[in-house]
N, C-alpha and C positions, 0 to 999 in steps of 0.2 A: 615486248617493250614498245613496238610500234605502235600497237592497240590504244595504250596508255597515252603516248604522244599527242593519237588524234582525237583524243578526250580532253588536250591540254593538260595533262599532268608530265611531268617530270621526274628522276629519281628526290629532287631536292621537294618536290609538291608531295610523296608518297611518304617520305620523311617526315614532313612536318604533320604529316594527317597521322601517323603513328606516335609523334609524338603526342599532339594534342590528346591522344586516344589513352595515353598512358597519364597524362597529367592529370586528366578526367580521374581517369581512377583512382589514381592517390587523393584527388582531393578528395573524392567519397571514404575513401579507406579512414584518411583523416577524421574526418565529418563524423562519421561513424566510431571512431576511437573516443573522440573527445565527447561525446553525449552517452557512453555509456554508463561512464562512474556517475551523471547528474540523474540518470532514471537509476540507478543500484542505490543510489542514497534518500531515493523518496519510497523504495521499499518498504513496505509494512510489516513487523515482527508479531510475534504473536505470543500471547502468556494465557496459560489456563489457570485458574482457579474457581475463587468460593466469592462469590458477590456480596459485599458488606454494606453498604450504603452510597445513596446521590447527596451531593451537597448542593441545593440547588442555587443560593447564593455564590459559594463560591466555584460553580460549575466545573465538581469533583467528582470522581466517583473510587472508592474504595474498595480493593479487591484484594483476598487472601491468597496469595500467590508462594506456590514452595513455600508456605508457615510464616512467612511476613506479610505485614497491610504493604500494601502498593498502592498510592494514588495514581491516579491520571485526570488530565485535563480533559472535559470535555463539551463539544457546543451544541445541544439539544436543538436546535433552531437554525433555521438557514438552509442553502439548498444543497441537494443532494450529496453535492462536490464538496460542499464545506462543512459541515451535520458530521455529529455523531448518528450514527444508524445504530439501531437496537432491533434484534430481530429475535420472538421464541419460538423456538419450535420453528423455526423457518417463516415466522409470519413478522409482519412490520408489529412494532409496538413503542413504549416510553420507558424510561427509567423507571418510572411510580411504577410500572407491572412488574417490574423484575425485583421477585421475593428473596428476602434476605437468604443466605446461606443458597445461593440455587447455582450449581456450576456454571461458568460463561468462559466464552473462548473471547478475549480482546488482542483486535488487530490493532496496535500503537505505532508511532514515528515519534521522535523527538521532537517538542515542540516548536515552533518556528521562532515563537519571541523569546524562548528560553529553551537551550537544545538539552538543560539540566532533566527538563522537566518532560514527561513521558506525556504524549497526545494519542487519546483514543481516537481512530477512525472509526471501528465498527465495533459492538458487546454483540456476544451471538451465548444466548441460553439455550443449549442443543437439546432434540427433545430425549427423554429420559423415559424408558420403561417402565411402566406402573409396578412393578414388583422391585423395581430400583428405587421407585422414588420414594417408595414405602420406607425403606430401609435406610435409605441415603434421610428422611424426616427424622427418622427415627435417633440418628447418632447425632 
């Protein structure tokens, strides 16, 4: 305890440095509780189906999902962060390439101006085996 003294601390100067030490961390514990539910809710879901058509007026796009059309919202334009991305085969592309009936995997969020309304982030038409794709044309 002497040691302490001639550093100027005290038992009351050691106390308040542990408490500080503990405040600290609750405030992060906090910090870190209350921003988790805001990044879980911009989570992106994901639906497979059959690609039916772009609307490009009213920036739609149509997907046969478990046996019903599903629309989604989406923004062909604009930057990365805020675009719909379409990608075949793992390569950049557009809507107009992506052939009717062709399977696509969409990452959606509920739209921000209407949370009714389903917003595609990214269409991904995954590449398909030519002896699949044969088959999968064929039906």
């Amino acid at each position: 305890m002497e040691r302490v003294r001639q550093r100027g601390l005290d038992r009351v100067g050691l106390f308040r440095m542990g408490m500080g030490a503990a405040l600290c961390a609750l405030v992060a514990v906090v910090a870190i509780a209350v921003a988790a539910p805001a990044g879980a809710e911009m989570k992106s879901k994901k639906a497979e189906g059959r690609f039916l058509g772009f609307d490009s007026e009213a920036n739609t796009i149509e997907v046969k999902v478990k046996g019903k059309s599903t629309t989604f919202a989406v923004k062909p334009d604009g930057s990365v962060l805020t675009r719909t991305t379409v990608t075949i085969n793992g390569r950049k592309a557009e809507f107009k390439d992506l052939p009717e009936k062709a399977p696509v995997i969409v990452y959606w969020r509920p739209d921000d101006a209407d949370k009714k309304k389903k917003f595609a982030r990214k269409v991904d038409a995954p590449r398909i085996p030519d002896d699949l794709l044969e088959e999968w044309e064929n039906n």
